[in-house]
C-alpha positions as CSV (number, residue, x, y, z in Angstrom):
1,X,173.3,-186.3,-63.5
2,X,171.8,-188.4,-60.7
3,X,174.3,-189.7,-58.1
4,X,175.2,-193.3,-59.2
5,X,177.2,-194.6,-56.3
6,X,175.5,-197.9,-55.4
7,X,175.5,-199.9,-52.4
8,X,175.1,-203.5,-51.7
9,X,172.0,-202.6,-49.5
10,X,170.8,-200.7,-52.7
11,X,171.4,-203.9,-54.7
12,X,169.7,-206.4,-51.9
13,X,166.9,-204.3,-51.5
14,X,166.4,-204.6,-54.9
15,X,166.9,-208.6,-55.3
16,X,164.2,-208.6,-52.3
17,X,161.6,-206.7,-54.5
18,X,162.0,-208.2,-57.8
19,X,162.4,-211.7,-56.5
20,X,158.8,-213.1,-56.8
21,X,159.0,-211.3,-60.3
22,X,162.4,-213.0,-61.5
23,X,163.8,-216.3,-61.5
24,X,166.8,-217.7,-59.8
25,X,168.4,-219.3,-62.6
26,X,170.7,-222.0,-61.9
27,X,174.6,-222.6,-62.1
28,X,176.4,-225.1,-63.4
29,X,180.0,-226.8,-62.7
30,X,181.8,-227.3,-65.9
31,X,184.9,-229.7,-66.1
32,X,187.9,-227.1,-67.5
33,X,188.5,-229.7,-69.4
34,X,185.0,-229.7,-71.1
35,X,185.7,-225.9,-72.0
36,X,189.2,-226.9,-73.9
37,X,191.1,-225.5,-71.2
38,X,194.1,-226.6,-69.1
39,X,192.2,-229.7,-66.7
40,X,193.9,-228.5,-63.8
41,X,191.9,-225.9,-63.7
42,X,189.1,-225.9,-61.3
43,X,185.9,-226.9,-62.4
44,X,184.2,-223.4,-64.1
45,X,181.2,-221.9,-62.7
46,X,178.6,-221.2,-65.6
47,X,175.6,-218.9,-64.8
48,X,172.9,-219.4,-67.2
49,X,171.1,-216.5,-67.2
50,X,169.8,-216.8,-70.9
51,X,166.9,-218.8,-69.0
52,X,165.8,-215.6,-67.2
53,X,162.3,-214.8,-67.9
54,X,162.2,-212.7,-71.9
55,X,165.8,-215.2,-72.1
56,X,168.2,-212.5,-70.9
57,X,169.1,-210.8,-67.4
58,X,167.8,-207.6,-68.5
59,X,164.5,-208.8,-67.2
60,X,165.8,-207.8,-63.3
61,X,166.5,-203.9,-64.4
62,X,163.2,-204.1,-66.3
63,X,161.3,-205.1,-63.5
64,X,162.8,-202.9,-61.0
65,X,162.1,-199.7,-63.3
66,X,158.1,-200.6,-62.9
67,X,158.3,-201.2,-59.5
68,X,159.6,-198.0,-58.2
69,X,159.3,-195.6,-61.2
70,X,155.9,-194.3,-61.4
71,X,154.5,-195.0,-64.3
72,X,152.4,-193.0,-66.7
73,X,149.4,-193.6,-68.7
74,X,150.9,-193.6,-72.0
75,X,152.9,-196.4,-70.3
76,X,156.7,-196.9,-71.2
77,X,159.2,-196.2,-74.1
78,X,162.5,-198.2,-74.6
79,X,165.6,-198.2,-77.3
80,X,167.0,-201.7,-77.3
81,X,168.4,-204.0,-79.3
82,X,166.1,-206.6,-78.5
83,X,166.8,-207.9,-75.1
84,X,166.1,-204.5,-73.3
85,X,163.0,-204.4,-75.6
86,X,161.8,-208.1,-74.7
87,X,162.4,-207.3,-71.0
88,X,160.7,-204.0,-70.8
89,X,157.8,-205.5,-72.8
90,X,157.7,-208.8,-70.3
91,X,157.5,-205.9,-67.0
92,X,154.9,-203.7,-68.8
93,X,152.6,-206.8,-69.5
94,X,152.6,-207.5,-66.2
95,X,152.0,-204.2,-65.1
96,X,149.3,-203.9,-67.4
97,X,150.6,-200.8,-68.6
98,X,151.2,-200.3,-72.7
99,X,154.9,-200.6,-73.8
100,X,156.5,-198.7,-77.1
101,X,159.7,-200.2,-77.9
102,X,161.8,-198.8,-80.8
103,X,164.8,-201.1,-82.3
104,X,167.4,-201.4,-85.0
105,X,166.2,-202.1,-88.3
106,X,168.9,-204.8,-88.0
107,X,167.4,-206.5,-84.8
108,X,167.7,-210.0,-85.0
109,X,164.3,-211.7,-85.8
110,X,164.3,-213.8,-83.1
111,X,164.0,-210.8,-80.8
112,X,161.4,-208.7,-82.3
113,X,159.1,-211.6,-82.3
114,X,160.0,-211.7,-78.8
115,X,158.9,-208.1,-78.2
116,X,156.1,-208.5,-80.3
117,X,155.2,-211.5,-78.4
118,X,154.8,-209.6,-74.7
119,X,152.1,-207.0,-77.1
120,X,154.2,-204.4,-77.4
121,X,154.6,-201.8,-80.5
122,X,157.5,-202.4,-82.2
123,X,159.1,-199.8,-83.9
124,X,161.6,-200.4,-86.0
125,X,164.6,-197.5,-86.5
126,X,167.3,-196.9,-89.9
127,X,170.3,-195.2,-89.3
128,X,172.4,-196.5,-86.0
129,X,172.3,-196.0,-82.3
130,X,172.1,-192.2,-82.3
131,X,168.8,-192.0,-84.2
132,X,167.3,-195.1,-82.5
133,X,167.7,-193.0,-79.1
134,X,166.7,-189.7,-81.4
135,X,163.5,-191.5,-82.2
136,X,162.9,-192.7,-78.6
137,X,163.6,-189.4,-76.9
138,X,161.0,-187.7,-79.3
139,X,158.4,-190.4,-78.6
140,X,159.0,-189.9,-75.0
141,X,158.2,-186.1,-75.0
142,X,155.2,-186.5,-77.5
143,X,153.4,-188.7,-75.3
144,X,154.5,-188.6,-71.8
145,X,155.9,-191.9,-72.3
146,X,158.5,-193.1,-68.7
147,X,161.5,-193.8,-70.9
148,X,163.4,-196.5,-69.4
149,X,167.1,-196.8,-70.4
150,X,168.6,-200.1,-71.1
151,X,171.8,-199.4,-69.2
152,X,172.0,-195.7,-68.3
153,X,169.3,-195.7,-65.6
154,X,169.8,-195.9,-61.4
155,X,166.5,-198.6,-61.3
156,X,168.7,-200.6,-64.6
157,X,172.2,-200.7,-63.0
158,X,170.7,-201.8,-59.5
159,X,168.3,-204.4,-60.8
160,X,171.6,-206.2,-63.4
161,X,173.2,-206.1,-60.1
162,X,171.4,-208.7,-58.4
163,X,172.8,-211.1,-60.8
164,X,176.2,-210.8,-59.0
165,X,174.4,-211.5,-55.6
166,X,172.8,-214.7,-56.8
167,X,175.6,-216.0,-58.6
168,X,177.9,-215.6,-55.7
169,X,175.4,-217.5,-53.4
170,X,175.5,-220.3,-55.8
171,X,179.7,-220.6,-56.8
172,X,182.6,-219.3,-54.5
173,X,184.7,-217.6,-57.4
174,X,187.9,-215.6,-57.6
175,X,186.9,-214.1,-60.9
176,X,183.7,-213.2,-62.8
177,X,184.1,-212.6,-66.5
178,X,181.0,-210.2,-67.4
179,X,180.2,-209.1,-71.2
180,X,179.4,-205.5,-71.6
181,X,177.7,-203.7,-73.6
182,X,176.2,-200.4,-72.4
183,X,177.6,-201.3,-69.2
184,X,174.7,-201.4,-67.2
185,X,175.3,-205.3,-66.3
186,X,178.7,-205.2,-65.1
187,X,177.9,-201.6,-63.8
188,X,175.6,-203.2,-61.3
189,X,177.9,-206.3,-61.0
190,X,180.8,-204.0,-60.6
191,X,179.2,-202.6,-57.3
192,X,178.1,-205.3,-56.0
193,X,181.5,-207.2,-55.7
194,X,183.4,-204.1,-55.5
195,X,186.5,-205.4,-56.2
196,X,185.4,-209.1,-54.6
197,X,185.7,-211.2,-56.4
198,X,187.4,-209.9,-59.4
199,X,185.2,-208.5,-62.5
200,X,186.9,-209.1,-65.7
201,X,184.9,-207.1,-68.6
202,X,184.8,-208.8,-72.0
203,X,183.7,-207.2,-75.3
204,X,184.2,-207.8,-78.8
205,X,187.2,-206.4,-80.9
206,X,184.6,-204.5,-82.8
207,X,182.5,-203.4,-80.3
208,X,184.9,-202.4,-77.3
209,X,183.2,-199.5,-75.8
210,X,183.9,-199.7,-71.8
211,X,187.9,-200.8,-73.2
212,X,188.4,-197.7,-75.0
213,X,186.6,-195.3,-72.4
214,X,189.1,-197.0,-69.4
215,X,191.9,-196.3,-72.2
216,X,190.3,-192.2,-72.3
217,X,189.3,-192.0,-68.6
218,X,185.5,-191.2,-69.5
219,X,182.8,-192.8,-71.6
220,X,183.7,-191.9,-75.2
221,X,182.4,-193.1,-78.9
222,X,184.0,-196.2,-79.8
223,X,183.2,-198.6,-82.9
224,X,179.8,-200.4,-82.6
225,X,180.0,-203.8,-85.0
226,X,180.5,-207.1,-85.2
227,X,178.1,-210.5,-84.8
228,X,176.8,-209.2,-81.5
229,X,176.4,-205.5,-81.9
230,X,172.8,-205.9,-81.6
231,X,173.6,-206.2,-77.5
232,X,176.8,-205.3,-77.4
233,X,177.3,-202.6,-79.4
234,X,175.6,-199.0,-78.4
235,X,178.8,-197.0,-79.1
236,X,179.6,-196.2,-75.6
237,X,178.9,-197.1,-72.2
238,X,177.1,-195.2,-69.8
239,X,177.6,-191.9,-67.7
240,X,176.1,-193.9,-64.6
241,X,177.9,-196.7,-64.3
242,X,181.5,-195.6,-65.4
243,X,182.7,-194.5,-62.2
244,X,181.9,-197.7,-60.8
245,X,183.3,-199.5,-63.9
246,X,186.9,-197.6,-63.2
247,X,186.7,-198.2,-59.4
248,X,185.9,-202.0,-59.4
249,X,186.6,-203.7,-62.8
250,X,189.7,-205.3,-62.2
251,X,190.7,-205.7,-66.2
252,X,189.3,-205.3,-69.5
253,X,189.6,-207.9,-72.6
254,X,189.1,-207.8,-76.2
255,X,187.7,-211.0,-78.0
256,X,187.4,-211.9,-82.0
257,X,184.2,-212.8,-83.7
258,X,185.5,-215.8,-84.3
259,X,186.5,-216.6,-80.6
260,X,182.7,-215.8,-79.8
261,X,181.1,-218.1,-82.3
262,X,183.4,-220.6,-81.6
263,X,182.1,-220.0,-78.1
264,X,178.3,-220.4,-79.3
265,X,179.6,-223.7,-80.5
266,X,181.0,-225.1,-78.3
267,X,177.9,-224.5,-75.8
268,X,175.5,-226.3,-78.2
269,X,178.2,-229.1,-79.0
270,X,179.2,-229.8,-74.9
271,X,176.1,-228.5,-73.3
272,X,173.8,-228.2,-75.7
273,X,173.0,-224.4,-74.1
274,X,171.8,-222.3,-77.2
275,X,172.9,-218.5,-76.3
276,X,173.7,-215.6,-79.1
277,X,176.5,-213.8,-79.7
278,X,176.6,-211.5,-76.8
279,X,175.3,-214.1,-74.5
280,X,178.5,-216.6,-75.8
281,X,181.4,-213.2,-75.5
282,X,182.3,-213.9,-71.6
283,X,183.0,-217.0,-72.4
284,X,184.7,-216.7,-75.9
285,X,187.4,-215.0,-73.7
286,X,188.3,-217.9,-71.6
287,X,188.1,-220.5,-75.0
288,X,189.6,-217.7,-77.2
289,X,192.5,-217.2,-75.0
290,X,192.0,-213.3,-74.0
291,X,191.8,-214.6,-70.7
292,X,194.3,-217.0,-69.0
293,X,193.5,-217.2,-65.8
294,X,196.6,-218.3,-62.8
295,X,196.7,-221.5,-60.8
296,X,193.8,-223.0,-59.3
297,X,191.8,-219.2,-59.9
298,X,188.1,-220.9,-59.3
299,X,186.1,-218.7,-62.6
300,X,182.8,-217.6,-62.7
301,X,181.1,-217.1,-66.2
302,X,177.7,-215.2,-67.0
303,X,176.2,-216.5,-69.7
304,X,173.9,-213.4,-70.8
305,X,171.6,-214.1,-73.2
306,X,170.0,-216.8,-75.6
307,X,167.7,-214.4,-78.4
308,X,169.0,-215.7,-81.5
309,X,167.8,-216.8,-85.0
310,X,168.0,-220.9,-85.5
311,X,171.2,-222.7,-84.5
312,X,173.7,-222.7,-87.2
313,X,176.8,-224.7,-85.7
């Protein structure tokens, strides 16, 4: 396994590169008020990174991989859920390089027209997360394929991280509340703050795979379900960024389904910011009530992700 310690000179280095690639998506100030929380609360620092190019940060890992990965001719070969897959298609279009990316026969809609939409093959996979990376890993020794791993992956962790740099040169924050899935996000948040501010990981009761691997000391299986196991739900985080994840995430919190649609709602209804499930879970622990943060703690919220079918509220 490579060496996953990462640096903040790893991270700036690669926020320098992928800048004229990315964008610098903006933060807002929301009354505390305006979230249905206690109004002496400081104002709460939203991210919204669901308006990063492909409408999800995974488009800073994706870009990253390309850049310093050397890329074959039978171009490049993902798993995903859908955002991985829009991002990696998004980088290889650009690249002009062919793109192959296989997702659940679940994916939302929204997201494989997405992929579709950068030209890339879509191939959709029955049977879970195992046999979606089964089918990917084949593909990838068939054809010579670079297989680039949504969350699992040096180039991945380094280029999610960046989001944690630009956040924190918009919004001075005690706390960032990070959703995780595979973990590559808050891995590459994780070393960037390194332990400042706080990183608060949020995942769904039905998808808690960094919770239960803290709980076991190493990455183990944990359930993968609920409304945002599309992103959120690979079955466990990875090898590279747990050691970072158990050095520099500060506490990990569960949240309902409920809590994170109720979340989704209340973006559209205040804000009228249209994310999906996993984009809305950071949140849904601050309005849900996982979360309670201490006197005058100034928050800082990522809001992930916007690939989802129509708005239902």
């Amino acid at each position: 396994m490579e060496d996953a310690a990462l640096t903040r000179d790893d991270i700036a280095a690669a926020y320098e590169a992928i800048t004229p690639h990315v964008r610098r998506t903006p933060v807002v100030a929301v009354a505390a008020s305006d979230l249905g929380l206690d109004p002496a609360l400081p104002p709460v620092a939203l991210k919204l990174e669901q308006l990063q190019h492909t409408g999800s940060f995974k488009a800073r890992g994706a870009v990253l991989n390309l850049m310093r990965r050397a890329v074959p001719a039978a171009g490049v070969v993902g798993a995903s859920g859908g955002n991985h897959g829009a991002a990696l298609a998004y980088a290889a279009r650009a690249a002009g390089v062919p793109a192959t990316i296989f997702v659940f026969d679940f994916t939302p809609k929204a997201k494989v027209e997405r992929i579709r939409s950068y030209g890339a093959n879509v191939r959709p996979v029955a049977g879970g997360f195992d046999a979606l990376m089964a089918e990917t890993h084949a593909y990838a020794e068939e054809t010579g394929a670079l297989l680039v791993h949504a969350y699992d992956q040096r180039e991945t962790l380094m280029g999610q991280g960046t989001v944690a740099l630009e956040f924190l040169q918009q919004a001075e924050v005690d706390t960032l509340l990070i959703a995780v899935g595979g973990g590559g996000l808050i891995g590459g948040v994780a070393a960037w703050c390194a332990g400042t501010p706080r990183v608060v990981a949020v995942e769904p009761e039905a998808a808690p795979t960094l919770n239960h691997a803290l709980a076991a000391g190493a990455p183990v299986q944990a359930p993968a379900g609920g409304v945002a196991a599309d992103s959120l739900g690979p079955g466990q985080v990875g090898a590279l960024m747990y050691p970072i994840a158990e050095a520099h995430v500060a506490e990990s919190v569960l949240v309902r389904d409920a809590a994170i649609r109720d979340a989704q709602a209340l973006l559209w209804d205040r804000l009228r910011l249209v994310v999906e499930p996993g984009g809305a879970t950071a949140l849904a622990a601050l309005t849900g009530g996982a979360y309670v943060p201490g006197d005058g703690e100034r928050l800082g919220v990522l809001l992930c992700g916007a690939n989802t079918d129509a708005v239902g509220f």
